[in-house]
C-alpha positions as CSV (number, residue, x, y, z in Angstrom):
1,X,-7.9,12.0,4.4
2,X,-4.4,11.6,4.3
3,X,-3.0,8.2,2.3
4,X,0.2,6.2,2.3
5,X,1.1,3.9,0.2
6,X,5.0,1.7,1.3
7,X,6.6,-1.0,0.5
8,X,9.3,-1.3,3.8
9,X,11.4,-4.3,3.1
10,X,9.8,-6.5,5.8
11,X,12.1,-3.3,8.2
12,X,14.8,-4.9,7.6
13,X,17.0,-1.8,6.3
14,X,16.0,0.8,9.8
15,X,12.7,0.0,11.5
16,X,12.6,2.9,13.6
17,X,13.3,4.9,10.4
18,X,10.3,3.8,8.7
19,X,8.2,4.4,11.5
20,X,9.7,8.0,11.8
21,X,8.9,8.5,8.2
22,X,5.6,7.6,8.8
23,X,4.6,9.4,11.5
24,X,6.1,13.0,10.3
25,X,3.7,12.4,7.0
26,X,0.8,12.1,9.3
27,X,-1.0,9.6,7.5
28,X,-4.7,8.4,8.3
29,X,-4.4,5.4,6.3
30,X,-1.3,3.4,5.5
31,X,-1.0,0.4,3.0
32,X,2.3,-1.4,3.8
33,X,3.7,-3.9,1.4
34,X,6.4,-6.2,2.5
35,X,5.5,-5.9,6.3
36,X,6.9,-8.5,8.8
37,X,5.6,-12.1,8.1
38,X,7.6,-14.8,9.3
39,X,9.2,-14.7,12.9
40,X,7.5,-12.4,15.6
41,X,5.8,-10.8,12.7
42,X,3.0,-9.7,15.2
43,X,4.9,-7.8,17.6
44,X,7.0,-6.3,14.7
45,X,4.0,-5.0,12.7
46,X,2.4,-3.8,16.4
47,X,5.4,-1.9,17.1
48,X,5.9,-0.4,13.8
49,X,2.5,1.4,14.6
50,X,3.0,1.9,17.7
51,X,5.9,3.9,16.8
52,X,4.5,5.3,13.9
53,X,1.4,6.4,16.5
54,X,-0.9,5.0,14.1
55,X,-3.1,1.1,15.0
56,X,-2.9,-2.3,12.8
57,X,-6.4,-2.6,11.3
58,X,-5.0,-5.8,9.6
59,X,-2.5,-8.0,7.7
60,X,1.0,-9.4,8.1
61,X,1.6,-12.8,7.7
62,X,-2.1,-13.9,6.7
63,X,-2.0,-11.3,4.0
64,X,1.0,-11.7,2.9
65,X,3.3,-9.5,3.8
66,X,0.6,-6.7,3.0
67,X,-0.3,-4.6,6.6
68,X,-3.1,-1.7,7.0
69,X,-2.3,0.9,9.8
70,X,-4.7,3.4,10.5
71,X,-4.7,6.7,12.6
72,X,-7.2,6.9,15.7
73,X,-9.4,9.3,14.0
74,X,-10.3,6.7,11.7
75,X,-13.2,4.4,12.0
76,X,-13.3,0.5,10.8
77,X,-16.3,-0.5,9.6
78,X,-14.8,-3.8,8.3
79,X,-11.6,-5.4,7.1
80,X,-10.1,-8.7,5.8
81,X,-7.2,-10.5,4.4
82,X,-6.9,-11.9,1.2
83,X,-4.6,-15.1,0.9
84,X,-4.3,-15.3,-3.5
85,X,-3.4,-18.7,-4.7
86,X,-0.1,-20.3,-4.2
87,X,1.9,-20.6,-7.5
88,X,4.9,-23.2,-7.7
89,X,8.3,-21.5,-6.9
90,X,6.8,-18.4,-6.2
91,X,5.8,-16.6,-3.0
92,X,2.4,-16.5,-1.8
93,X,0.7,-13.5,-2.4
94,X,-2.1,-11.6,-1.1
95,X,-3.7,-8.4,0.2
96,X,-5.7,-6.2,2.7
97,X,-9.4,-4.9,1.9
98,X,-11.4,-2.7,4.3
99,X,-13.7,-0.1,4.2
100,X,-13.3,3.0,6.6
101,X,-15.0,5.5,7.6
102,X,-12.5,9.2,8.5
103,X,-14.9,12.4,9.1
104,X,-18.4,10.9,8.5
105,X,-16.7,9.6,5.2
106,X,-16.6,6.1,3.8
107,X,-14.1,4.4,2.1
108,X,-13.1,1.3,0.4
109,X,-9.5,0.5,0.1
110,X,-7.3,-2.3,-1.0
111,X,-3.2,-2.8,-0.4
112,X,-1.4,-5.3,-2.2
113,X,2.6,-6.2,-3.3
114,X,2.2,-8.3,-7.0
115,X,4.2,-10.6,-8.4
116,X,7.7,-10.3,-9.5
117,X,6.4,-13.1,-12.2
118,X,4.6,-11.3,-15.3
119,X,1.9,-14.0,-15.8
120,X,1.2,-14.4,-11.8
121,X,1.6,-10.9,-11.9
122,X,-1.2,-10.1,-14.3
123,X,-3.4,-13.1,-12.8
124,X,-3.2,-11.6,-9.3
125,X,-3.7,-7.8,-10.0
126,X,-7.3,-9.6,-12.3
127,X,-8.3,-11.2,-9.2
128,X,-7.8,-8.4,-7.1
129,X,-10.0,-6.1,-9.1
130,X,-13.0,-8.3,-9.7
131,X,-13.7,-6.1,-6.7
132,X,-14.3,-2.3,-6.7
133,X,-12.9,0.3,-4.1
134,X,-11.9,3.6,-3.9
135,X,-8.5,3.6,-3.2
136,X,-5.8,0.9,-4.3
137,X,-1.9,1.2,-2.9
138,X,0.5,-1.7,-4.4
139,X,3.9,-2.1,-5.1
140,X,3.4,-3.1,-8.8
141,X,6.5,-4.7,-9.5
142,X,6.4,-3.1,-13.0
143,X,5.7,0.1,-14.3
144,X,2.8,2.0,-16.4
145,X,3.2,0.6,-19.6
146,X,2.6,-3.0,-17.9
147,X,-0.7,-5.2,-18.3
148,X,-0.7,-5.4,-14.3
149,X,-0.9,-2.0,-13.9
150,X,-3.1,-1.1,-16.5
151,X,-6.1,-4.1,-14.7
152,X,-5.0,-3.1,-11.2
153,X,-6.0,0.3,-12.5
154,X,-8.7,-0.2,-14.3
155,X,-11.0,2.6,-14.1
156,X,-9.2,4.6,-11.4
157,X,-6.8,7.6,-11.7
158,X,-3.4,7.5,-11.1
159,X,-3.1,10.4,-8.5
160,X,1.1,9.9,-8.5
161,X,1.5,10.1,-12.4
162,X,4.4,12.4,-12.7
163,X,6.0,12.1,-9.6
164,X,9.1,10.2,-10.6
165,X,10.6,7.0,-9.8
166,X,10.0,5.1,-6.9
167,X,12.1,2.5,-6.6
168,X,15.2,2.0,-6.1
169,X,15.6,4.3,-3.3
170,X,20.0,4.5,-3.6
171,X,19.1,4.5,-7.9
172,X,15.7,5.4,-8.4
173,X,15.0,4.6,-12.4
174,X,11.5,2.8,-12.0
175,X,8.2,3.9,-11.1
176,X,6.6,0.8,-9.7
177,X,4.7,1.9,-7.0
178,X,1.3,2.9,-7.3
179,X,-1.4,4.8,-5.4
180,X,-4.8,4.9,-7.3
181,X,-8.3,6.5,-6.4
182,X,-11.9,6.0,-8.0
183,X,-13.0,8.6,-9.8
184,X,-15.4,9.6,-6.7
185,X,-12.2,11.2,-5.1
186,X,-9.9,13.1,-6.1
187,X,-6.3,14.2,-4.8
188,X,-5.9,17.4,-3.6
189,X,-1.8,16.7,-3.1
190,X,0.3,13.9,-3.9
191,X,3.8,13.8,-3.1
192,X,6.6,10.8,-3.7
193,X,8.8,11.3,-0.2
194,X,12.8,11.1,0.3
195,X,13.0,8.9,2.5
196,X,16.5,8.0,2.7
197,X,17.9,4.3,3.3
198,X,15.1,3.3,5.3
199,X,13.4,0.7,2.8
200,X,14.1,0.1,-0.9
201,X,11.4,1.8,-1.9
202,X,10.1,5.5,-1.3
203,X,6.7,5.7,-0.3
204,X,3.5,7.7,-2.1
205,X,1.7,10.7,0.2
206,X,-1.4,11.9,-0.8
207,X,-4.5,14.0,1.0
208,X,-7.6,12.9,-0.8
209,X,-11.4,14.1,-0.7
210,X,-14.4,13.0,-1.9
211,X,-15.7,14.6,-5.2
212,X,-19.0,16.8,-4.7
């Protein structure tokens, strides 16, 4: 199963980009952070997969800003959004859960952008993991040193430690993206992609399998 994780600057840099980046990496699952949420946030997120030749499973503006595309191959068993709770002068924040099912396979997965805040920060990524799944995607918005990262990734392997910077895309200096996996799978490749000026960000690739 192949897994992307991408924060896309609500497409405001080159939508058609992102969606070409997407579909060349082939992805069965894709965990979008800053997706369209405010005006015609539905049509923008349907025609990002669209383009992308991938379906929304869930997400946009009742998540968040946090989207789940899938590829036709893969089967929703079920799927929700999470709405966090609102913290004064800061924006909402939130996240997409479902559990999928690719090749006979089931899996749990959760996609989520933190806070730029460090206490909301660490108070969302504790929420957000008094559940357990096998694969967690999240823009961070701090890097591995970081309490938030370290109880977002509580008990799961970092499949992109290594890889380099993420963010920014024209400097790239910080590693604050994040794709993790329980220790049930395992990665088999995991790749940071140049992107160009698409988004901000450059996204995480990975092909996973289930350990046997």
């Amino acid at each position: 199963m192949r897994v992307m994780t991408w924060n896309v600057r609500s497409l405001r840099d080159d939508a058609h980009g992102v969606a070409r980046v997407m579909r060349a990496a082939g992805p069965d699952v894709v965990l979008v952070q800053e997706a369209p949420r405010l005006w015609r946030w539905r049509s923008k997120c349907a025609r990002l997969a669209r383009e992308s030749g991938l379906v929304v499973v869930t997400g946009g503006r009742p998540a968040a800003g946090n989207l789940l595309l899938c590829s036709m191959r893969v089967r929703v068993v079920s799927s929700y959004d999470v709405l966090l709770p609102k913290r004064p002068r800061l924006h909402r924040r939130g996240a997409v859960v479902a559990v999928l099912e690719v090749d006979g396979q089931q899996v749990s997965v959760l996609g989520t952008h933190l806070d730029v805040d460090p206490t909301a920060r660490l108070g969302s990524a504790l929420r957000l993991r008094e559940s357990a799944y096998d694969v967690v995607g999240a823009d961070v918005n701090e890097e591995p040193v970081g309490p938030a990262w370290k109880a977002l990734s509580r008990g799961l392997v970092d499949i992109a430690d290594g890889l380099g910077p993420t963010f920014s895309v024209t400097s790239p200096r910080r590693r604050i993206d994040a794709l993790f996996v329980a220790p049930s799978w395992r990665a088999t490749s995991c790749r940071v992609i140049e992107c160009g000026a698409v988004s901000d960000h450059k996204p995480i690739v990975a092909d996973i399998e289930p350990v046997v």
